[in-house]
C-alpha positions in Angstrom: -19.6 -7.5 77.3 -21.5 -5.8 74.7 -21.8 -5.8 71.3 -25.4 -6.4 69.9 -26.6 -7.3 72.8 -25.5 -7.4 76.6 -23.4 -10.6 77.8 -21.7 -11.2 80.9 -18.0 -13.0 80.9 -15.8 -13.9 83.8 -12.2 -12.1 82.8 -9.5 -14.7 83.5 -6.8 -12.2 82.9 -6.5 -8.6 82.1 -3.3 -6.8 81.5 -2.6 -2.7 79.9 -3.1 -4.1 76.3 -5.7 -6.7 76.4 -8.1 -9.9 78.1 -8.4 -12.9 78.5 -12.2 -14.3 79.5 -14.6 -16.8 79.4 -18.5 -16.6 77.6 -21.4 -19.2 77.6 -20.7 -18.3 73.5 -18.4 -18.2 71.0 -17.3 -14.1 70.8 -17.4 -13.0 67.0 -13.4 -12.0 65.9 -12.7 -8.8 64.5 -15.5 -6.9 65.7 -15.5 -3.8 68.0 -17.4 -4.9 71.3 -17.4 -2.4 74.9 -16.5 -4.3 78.2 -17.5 -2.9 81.1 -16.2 -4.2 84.4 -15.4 -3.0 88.0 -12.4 -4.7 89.7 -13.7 -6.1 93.3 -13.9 -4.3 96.2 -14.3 -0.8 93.5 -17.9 1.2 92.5 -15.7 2.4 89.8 -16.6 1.2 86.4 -14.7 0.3 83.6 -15.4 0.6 79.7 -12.8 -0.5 77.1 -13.5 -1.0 73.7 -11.8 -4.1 72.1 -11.6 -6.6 69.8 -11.4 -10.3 69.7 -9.3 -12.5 68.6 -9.6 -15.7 69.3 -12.6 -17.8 70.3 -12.7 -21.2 71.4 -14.5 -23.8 73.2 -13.1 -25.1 76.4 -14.3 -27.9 78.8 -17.5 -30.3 78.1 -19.8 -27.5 79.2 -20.6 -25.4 76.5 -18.0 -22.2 77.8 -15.9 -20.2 75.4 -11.9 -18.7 76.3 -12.0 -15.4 74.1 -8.8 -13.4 73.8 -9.3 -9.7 72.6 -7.0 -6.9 72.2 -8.1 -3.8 73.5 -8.5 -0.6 71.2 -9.7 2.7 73.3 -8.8 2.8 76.8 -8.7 5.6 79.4 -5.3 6.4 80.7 -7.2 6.8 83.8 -8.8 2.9 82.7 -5.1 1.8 82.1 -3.9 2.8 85.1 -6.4 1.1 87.5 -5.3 -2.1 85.3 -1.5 -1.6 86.3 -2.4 -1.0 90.1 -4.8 -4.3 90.0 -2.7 -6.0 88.5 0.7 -5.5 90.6 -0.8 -4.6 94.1 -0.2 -7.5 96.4 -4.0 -8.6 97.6 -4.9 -7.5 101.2 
């Protein structure tokens, strides 16, 4: 994730409008940030520009479930979401 500064997340759940994912820090709402991602087993990178939502703590350890709504995406981007997400895994 990047906004300021570089931060890496663990995406929890992705579909063609939007993310669901997990920070060591509360994610500021309304503000444009640019995830990049590759989905496992691909070289292929991802960048969607979104914005979060929602931001809050979860757990004892200090991690943060962010929702965010994305607001540029490839069609090419969208695309490799749908097949990742309703491709059966190998």
């Amino acid at each position: 994730m990047q906004g300021k500064h570089a931060q890496p997340t663990q995406i929890i759940d992705i579909s063609r409008m939007g993310v669901a994912f997990v920070s060591d820090h509360a994610m500021p709402t309304d503000e444009q940030l640019l995830l990049n991602f590759c989905f496992p087993g691909s070289a292929i990178r991802n960048e969607i520009t979104l914005t979060v939502v929602n931001s809050s703590a979860v757990g004892s350890h200090g991690r943060f479930r962010n929702g965010a709504r994305f607001i540029a995406i490839s069609e090419a981007c969208a695309d490799r979401i749908v097949d990742y997400v309703t491709t059966a895994p190998a």
